[in-house]
mmCIF file of the N, C-alpha and C atoms, coordinates in Angstrom:
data_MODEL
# 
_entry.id   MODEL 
# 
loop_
_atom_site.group_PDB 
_atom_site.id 
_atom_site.type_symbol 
_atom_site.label_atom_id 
_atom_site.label_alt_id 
_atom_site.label_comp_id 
_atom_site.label_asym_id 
_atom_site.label_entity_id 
_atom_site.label_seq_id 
_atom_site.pdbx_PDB_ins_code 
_atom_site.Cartn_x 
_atom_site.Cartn_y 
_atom_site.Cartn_z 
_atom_site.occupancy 
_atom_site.B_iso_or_equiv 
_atom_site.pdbx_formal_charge 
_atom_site.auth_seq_id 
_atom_site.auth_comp_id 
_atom_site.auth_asym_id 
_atom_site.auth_atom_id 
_atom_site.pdbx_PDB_model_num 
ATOM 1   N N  . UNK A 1 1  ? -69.616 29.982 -77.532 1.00 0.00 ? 1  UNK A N  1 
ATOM 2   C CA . UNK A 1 1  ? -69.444 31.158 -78.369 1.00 0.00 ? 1  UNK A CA 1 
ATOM 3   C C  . UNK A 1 1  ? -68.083 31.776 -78.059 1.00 0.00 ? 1  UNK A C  1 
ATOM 4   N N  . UNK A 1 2  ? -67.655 32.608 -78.906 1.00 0.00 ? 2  UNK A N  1 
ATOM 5   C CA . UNK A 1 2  ? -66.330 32.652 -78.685 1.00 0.00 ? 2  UNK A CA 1 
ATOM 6   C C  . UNK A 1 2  ? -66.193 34.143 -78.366 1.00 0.00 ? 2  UNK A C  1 
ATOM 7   N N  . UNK A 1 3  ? -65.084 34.074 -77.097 1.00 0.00 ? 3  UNK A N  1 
ATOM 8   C CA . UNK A 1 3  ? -65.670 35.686 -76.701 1.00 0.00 ? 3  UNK A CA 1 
ATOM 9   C C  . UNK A 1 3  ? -65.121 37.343 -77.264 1.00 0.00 ? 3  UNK A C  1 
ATOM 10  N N  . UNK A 1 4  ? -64.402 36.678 -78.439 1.00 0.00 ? 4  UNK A N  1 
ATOM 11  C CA . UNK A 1 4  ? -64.330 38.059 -79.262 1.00 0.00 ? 4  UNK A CA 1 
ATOM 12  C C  . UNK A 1 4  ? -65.698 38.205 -80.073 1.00 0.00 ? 4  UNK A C  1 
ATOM 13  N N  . UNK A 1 5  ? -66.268 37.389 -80.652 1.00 0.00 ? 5  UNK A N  1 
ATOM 14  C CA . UNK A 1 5  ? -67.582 37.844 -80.974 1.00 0.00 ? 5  UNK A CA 1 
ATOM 15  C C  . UNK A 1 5  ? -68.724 38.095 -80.040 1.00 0.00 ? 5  UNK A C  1 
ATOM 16  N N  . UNK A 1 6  ? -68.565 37.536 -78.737 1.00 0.00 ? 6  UNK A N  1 
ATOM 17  C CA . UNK A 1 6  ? -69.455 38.626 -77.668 1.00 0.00 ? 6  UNK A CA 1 
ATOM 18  C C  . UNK A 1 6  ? -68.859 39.827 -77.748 1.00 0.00 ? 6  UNK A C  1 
ATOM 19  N N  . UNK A 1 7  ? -67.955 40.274 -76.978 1.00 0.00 ? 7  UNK A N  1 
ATOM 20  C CA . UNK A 1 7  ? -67.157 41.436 -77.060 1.00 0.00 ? 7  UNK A CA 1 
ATOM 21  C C  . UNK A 1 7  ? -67.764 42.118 -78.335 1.00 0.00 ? 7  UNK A C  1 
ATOM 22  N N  . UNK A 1 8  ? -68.002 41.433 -79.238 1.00 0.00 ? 8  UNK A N  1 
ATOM 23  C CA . UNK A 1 8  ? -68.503 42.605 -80.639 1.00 0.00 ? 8  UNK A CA 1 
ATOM 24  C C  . UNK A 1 8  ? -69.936 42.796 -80.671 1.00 0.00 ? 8  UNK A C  1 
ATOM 25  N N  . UNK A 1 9  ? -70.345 41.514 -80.383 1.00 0.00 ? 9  UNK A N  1 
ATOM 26  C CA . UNK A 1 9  ? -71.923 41.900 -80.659 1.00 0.00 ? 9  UNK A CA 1 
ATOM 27  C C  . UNK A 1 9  ? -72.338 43.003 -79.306 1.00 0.00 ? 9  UNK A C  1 
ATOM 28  N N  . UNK A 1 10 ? -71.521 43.009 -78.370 1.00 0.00 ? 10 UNK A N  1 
ATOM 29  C CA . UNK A 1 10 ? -71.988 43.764 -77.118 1.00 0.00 ? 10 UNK A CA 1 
ATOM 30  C C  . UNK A 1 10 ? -71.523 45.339 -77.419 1.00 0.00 ? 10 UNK A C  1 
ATOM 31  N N  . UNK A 1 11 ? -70.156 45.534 -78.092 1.00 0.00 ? 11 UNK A N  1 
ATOM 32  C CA . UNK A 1 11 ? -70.088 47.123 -78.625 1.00 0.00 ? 11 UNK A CA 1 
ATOM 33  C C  . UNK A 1 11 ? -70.838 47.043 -79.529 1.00 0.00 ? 11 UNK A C  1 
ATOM 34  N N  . UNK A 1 12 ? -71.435 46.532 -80.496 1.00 0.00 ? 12 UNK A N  1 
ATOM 35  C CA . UNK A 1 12 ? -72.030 46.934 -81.392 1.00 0.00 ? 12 UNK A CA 1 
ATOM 36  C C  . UNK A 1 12 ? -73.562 47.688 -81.068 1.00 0.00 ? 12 UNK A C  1 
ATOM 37  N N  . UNK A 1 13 ? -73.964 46.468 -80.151 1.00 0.00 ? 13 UNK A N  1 
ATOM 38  C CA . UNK A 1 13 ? -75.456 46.933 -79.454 1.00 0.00 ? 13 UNK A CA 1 
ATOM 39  C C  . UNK A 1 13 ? -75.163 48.179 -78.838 1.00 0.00 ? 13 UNK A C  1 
ATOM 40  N N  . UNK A 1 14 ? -74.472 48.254 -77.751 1.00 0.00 ? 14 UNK A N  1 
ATOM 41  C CA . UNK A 1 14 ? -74.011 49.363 -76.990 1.00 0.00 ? 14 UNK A CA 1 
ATOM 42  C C  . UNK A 1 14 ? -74.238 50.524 -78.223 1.00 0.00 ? 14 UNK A C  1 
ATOM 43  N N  . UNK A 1 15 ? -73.548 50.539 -79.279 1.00 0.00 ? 15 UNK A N  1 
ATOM 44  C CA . UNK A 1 15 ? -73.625 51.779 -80.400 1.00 0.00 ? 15 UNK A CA 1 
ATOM 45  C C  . UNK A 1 15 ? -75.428 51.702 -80.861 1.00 0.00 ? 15 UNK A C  1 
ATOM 46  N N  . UNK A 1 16 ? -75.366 50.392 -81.234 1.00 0.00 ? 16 UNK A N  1 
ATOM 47  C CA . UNK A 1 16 ? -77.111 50.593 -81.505 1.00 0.00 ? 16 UNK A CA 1 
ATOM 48  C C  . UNK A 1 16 ? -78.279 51.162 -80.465 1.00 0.00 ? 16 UNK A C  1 
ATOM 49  N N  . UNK A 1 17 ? -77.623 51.044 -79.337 1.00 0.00 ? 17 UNK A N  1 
ATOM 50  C CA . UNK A 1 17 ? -78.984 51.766 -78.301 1.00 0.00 ? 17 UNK A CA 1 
ATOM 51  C C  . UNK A 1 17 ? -78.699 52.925 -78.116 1.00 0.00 ? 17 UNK A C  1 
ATOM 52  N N  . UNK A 1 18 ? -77.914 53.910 -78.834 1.00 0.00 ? 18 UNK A N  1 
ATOM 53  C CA . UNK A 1 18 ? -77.777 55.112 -78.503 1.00 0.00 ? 18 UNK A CA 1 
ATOM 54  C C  . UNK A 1 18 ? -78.899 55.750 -78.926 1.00 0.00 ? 18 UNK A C  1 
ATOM 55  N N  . UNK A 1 19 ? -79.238 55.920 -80.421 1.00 0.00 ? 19 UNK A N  1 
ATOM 56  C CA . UNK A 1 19 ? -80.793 56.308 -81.220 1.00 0.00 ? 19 UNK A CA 1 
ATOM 57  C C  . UNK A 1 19 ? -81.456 56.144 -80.322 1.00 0.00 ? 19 UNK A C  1 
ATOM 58  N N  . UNK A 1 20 ? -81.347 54.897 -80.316 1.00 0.00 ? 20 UNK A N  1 
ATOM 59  C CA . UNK A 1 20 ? -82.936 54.420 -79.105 1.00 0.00 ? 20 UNK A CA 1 
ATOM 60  C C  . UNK A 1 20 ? -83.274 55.221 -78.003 1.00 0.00 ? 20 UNK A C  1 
ATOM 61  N N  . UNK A 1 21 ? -82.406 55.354 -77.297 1.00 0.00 ? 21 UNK A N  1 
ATOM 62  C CA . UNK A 1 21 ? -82.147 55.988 -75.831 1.00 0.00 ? 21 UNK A CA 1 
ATOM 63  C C  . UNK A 1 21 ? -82.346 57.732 -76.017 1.00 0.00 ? 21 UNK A C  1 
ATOM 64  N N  . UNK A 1 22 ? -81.892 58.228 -77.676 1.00 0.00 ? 22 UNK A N  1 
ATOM 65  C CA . UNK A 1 22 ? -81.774 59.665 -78.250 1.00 0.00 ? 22 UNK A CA 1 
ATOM 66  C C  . UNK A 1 22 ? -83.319 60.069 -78.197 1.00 0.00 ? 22 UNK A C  1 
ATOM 67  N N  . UNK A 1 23 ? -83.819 59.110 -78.707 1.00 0.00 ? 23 UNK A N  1 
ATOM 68  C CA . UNK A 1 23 ? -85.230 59.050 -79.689 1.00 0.00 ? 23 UNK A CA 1 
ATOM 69  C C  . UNK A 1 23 ? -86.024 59.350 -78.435 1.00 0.00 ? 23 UNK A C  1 
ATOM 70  N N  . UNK A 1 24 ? -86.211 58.312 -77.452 1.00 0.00 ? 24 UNK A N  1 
ATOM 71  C CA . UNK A 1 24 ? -87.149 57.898 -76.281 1.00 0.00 ? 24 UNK A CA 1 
ATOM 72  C C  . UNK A 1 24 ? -86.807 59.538 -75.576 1.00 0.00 ? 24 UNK A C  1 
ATOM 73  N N  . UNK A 1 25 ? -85.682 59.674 -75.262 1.00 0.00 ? 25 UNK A N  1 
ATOM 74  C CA . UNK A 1 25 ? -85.609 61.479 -74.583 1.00 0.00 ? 25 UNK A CA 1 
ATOM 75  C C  . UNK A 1 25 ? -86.108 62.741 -74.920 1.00 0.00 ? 25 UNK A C  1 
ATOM 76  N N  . UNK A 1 26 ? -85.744 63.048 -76.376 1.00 0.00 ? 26 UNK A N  1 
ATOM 77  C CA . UNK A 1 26 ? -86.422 63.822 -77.112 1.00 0.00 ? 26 UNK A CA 1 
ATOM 78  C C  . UNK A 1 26 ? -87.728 63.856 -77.063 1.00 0.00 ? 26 UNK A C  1 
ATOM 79  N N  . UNK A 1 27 ? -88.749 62.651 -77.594 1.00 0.00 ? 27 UNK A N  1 
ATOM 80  C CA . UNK A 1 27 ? -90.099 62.595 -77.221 1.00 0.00 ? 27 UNK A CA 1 
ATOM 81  C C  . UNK A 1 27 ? -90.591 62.445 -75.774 1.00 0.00 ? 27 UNK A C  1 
ATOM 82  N N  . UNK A 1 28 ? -89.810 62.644 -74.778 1.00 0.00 ? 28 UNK A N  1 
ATOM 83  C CA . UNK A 1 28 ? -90.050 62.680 -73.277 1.00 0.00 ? 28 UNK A CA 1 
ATOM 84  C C  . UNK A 1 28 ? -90.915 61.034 -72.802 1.00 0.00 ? 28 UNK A C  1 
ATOM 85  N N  . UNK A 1 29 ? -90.265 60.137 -73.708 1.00 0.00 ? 29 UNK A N  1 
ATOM 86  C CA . UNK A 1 29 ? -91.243 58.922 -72.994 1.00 0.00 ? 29 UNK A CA 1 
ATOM 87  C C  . UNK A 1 29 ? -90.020 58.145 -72.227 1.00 0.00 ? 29 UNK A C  1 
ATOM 88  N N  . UNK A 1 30 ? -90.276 56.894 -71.981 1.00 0.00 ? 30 UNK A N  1 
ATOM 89  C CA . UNK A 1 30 ? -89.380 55.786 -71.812 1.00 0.00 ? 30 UNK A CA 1 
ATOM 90  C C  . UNK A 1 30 ? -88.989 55.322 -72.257 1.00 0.00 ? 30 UNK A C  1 
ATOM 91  N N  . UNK A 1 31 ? -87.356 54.929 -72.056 1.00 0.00 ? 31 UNK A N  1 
ATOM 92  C CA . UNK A 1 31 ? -86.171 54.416 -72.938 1.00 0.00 ? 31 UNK A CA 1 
ATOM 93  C C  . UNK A 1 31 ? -86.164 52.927 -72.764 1.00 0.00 ? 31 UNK A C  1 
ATOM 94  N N  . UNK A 1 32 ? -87.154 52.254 -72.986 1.00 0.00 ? 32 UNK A N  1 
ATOM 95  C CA . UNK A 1 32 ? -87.425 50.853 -72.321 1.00 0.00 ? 32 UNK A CA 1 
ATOM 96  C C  . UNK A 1 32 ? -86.608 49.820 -73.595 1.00 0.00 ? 32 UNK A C  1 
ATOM 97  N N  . UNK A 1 33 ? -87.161 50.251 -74.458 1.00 0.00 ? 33 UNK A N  1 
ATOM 98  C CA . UNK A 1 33 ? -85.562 49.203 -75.910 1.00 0.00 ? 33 UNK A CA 1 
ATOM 99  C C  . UNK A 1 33 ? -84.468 49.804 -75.422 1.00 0.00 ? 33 UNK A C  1 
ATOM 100 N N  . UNK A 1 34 ? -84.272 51.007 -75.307 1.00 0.00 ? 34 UNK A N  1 
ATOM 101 C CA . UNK A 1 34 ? -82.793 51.204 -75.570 1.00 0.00 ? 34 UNK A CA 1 
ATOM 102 C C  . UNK A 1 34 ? -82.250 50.803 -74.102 1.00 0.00 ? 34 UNK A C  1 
ATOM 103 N N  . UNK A 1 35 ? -82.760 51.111 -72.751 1.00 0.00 ? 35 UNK A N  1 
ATOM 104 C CA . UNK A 1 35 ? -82.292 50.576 -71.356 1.00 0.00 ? 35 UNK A CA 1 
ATOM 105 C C  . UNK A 1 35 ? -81.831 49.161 -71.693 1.00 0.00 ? 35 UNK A C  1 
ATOM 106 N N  . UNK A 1 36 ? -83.327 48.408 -72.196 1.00 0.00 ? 36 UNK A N  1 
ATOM 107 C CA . UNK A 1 36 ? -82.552 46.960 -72.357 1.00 0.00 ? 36 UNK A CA 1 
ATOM 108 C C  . UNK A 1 36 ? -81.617 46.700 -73.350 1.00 0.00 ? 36 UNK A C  1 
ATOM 109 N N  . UNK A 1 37 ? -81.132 47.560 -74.241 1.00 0.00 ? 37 UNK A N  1 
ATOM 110 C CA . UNK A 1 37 ? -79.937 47.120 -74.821 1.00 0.00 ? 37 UNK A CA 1 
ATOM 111 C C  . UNK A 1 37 ? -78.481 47.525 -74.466 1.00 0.00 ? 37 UNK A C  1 
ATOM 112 N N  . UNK A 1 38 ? -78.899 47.822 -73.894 1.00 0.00 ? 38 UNK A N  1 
ATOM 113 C CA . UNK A 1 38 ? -77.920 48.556 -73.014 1.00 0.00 ? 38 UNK A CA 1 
ATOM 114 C C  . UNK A 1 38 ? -77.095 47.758 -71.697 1.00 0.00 ? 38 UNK A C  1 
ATOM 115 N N  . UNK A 1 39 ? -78.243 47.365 -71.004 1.00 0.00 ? 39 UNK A N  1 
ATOM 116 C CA . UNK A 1 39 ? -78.001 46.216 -70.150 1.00 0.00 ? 39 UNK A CA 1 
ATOM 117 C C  . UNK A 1 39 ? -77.652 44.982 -70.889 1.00 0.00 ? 39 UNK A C  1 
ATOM 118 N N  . UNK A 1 40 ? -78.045 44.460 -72.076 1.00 0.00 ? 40 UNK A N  1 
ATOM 119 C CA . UNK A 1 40 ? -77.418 43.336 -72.428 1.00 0.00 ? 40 UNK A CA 1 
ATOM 120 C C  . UNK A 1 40 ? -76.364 43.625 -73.300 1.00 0.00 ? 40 UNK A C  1 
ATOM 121 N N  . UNK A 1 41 ? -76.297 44.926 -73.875 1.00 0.00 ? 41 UNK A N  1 
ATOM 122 C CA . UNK A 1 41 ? -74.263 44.884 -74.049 1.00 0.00 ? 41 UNK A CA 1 
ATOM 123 C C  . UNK A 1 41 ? -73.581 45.203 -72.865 1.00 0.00 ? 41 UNK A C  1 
ATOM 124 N N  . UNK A 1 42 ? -73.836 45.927 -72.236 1.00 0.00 ? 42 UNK A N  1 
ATOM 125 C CA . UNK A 1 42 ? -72.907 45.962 -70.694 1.00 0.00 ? 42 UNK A CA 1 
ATOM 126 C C  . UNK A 1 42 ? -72.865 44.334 -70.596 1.00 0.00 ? 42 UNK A C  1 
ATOM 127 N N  . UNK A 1 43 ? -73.871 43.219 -70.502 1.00 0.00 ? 43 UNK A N  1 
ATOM 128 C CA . UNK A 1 43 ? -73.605 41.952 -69.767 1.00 0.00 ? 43 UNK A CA 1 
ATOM 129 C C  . UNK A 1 43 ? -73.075 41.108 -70.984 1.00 0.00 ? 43 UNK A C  1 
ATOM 130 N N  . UNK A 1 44 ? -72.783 41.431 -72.026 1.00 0.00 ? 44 UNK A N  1 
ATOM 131 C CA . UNK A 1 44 ? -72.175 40.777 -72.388 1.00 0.00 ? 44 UNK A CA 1 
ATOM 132 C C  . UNK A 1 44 ? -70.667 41.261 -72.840 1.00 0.00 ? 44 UNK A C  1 
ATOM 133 N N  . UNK A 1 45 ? -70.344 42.350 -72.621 1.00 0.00 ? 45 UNK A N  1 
ATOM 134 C CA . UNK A 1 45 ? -68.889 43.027 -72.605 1.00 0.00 ? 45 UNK A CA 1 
ATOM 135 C C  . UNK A 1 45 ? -68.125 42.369 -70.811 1.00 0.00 ? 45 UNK A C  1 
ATOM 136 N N  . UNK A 1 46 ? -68.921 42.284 -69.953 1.00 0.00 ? 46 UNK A N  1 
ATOM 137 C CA . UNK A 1 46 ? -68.570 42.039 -69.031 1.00 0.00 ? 46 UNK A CA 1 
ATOM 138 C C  . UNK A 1 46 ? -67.882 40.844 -69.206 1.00 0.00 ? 46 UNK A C  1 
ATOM 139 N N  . UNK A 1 47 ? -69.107 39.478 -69.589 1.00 0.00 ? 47 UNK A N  1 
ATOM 140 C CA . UNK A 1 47 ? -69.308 38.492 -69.837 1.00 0.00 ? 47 UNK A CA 1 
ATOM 141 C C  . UNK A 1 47 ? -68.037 37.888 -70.418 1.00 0.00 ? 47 UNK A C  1 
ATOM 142 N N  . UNK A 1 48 ? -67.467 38.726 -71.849 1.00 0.00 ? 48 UNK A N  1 
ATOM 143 C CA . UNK A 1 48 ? -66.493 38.299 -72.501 1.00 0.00 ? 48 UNK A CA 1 
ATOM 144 C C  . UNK A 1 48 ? -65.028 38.682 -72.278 1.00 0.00 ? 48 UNK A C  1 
ATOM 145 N N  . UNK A 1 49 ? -65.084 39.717 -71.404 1.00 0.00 ? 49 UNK A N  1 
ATOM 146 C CA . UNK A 1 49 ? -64.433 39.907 -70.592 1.00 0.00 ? 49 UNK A CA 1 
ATOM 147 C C  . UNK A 1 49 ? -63.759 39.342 -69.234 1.00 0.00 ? 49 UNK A C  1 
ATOM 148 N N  . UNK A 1 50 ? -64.618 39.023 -68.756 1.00 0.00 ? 50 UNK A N  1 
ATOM 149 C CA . UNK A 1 50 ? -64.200 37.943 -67.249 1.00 0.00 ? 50 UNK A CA 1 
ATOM 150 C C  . UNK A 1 50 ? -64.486 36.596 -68.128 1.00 0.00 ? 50 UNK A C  1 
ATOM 151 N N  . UNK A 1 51 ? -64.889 36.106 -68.923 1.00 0.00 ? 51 UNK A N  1 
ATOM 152 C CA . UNK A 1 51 ? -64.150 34.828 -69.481 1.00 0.00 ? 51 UNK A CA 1 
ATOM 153 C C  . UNK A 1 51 ? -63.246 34.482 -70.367 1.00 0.00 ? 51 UNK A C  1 
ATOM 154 N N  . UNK A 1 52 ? -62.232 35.891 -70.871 1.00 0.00 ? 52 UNK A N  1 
ATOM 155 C CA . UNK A 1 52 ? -61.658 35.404 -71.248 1.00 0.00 ? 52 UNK A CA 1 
ATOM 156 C C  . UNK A 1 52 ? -59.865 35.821 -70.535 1.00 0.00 ? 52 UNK A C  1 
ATOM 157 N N  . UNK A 1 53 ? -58.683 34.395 -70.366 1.00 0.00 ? 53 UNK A N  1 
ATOM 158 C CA . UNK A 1 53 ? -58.029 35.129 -69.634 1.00 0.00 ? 53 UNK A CA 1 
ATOM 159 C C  . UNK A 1 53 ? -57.185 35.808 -70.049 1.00 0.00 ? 53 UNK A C  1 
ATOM 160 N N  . UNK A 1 54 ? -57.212 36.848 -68.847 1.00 0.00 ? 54 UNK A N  1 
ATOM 161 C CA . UNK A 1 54 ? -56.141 38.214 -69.181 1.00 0.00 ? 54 UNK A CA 1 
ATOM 162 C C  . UNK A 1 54 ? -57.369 39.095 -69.280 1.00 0.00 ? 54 UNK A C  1 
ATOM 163 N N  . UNK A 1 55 ? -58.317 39.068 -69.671 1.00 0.00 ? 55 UNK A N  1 
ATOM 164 C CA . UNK A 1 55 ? -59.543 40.105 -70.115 1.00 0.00 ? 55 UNK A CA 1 
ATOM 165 C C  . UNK A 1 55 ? -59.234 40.899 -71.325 1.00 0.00 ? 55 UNK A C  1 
ATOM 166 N N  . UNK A 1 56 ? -59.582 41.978 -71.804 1.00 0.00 ? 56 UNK A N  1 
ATOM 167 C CA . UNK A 1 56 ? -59.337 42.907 -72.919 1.00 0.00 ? 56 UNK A CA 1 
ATOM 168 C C  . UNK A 1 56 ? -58.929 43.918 -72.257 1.00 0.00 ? 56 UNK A C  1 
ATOM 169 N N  . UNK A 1 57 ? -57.551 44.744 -72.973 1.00 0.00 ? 57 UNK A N  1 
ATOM 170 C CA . UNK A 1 57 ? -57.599 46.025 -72.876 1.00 0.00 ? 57 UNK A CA 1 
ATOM 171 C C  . UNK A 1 57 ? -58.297 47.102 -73.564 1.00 0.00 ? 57 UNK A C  1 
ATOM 172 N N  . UNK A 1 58 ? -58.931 48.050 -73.125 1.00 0.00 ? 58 UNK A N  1 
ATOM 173 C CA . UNK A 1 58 ? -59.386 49.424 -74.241 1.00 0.00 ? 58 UNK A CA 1 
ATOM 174 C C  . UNK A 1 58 ? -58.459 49.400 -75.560 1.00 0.00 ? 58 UNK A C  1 
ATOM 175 N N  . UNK A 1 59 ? -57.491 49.415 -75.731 1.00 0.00 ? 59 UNK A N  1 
ATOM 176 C CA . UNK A 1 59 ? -56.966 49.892 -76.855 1.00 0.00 ? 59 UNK A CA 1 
ATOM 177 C C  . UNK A 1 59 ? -56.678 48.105 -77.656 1.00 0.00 ? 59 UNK A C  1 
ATOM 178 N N  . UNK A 1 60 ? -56.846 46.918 -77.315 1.00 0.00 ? 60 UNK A N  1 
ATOM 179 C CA . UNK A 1 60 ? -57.730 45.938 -78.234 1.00 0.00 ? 60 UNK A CA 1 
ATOM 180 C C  . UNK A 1 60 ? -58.824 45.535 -78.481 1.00 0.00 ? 60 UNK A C  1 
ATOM 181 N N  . UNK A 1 61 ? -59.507 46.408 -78.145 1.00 0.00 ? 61 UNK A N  1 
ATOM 182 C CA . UNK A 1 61 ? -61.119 45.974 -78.946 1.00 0.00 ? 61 UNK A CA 1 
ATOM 183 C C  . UNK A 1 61 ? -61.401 46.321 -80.441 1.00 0.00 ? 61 UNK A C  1 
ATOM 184 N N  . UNK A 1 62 ? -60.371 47.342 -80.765 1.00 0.00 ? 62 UNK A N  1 
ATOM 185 C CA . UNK A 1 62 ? -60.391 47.576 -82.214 1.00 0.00 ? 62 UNK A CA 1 
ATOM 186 C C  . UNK A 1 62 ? -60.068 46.665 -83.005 1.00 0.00 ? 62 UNK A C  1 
ATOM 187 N N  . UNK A 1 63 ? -58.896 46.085 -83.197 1.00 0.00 ? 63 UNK A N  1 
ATOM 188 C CA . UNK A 1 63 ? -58.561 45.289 -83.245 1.00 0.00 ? 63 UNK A CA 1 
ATOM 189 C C  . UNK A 1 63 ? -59.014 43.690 -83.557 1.00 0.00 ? 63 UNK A C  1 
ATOM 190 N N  . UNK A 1 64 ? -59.531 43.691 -82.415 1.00 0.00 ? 64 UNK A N  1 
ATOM 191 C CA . UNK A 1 64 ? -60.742 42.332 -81.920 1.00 0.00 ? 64 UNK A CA 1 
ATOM 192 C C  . UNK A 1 64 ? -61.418 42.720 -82.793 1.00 0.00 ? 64 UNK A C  1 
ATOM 193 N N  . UNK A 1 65 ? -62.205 43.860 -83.087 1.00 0.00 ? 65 UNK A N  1 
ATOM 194 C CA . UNK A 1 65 ? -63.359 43.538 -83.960 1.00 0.00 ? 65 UNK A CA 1 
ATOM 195 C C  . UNK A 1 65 ? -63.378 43.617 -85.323 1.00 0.00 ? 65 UNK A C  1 
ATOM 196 N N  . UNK A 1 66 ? -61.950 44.446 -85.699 1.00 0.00 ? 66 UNK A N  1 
ATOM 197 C CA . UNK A 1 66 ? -61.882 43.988 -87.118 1.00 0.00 ? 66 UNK A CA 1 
ATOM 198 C C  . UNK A 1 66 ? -61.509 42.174 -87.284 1.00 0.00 ? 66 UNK A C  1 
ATOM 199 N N  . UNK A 1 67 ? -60.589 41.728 -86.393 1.00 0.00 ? 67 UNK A N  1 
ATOM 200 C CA . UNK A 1 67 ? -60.521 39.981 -86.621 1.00 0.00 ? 67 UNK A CA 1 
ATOM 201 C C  . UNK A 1 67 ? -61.841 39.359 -86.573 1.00 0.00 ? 67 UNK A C  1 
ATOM 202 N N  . UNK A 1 68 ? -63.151 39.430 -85.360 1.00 0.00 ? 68 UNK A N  1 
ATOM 203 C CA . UNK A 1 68 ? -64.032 39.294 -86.318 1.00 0.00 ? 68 UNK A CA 1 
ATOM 204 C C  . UNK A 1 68 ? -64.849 39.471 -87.292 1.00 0.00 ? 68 UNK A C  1 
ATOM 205 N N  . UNK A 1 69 ? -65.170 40.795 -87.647 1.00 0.00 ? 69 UNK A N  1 
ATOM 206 C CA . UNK A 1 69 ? -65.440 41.381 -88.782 1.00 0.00 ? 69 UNK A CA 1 
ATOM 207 C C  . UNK A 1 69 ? -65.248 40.156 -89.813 1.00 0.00 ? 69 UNK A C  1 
ATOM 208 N N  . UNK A 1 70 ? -63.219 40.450 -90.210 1.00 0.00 ? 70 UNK A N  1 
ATOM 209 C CA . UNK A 1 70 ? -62.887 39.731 -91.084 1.00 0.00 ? 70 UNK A CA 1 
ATOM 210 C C  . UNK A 1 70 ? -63.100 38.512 -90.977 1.00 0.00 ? 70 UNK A C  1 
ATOM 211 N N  . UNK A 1 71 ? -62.989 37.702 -89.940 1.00 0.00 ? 71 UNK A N  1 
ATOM 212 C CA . UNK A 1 71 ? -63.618 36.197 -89.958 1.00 0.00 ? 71 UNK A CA 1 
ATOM 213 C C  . UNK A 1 71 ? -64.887 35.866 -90.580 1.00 0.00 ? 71 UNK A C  1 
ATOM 214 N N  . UNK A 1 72 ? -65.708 36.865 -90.646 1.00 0.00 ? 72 UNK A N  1 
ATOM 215 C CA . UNK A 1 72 ? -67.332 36.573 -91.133 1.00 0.00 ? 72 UNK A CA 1 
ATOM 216 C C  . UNK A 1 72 ? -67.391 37.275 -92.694 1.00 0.00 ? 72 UNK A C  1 
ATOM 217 N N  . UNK A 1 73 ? -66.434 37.988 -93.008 1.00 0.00 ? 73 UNK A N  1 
ATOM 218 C CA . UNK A 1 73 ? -66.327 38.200 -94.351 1.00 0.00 ? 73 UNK A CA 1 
ATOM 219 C C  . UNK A 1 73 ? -65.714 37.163 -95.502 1.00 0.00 ? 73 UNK A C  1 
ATOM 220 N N  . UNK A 1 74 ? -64.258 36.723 -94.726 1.00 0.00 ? 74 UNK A N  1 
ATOM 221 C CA . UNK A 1 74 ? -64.180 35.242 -95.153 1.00 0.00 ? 74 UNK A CA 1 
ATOM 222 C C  . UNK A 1 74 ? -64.710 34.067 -94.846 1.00 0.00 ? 74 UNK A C  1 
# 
């Protein structure tokens, strides 16, 4: 897999477990979806990160994810 599309699917999740994590607090239960999505975008931001070399800087992930974006649109 190629690790600008980890790198994306892992911010993306990361944004998707926020609700989750919102939701589970508010109703005072356990954040048990959103913990685990959480942990598997952290491990896969890591992931695509230490494999790829040089790693990513903060200010190219934008970037990165519009190239894949656009790769899957064309």
């Amino acid at each position: 897999m190629d690790t600008d599309l980890v790198l994306t699917i892992g911010v993306v999740l990361a944004a998707l477990s926020v609700p989750s994590l919102l939701a589970a607090w508010t109703e005072s239960r356990a954040p048990r979806i959103g913990a685990v999505m959480v942990i598997a975008a952290f491990a896969m931001i890591v992931a695509a990160t230490l494999r790829r070399p040089g790693g990513y800087g903060v200010t190219e992930i934008p970037s990165v994810m519009l190239d894949v974006f656009a790769r899957l649109i064309s």
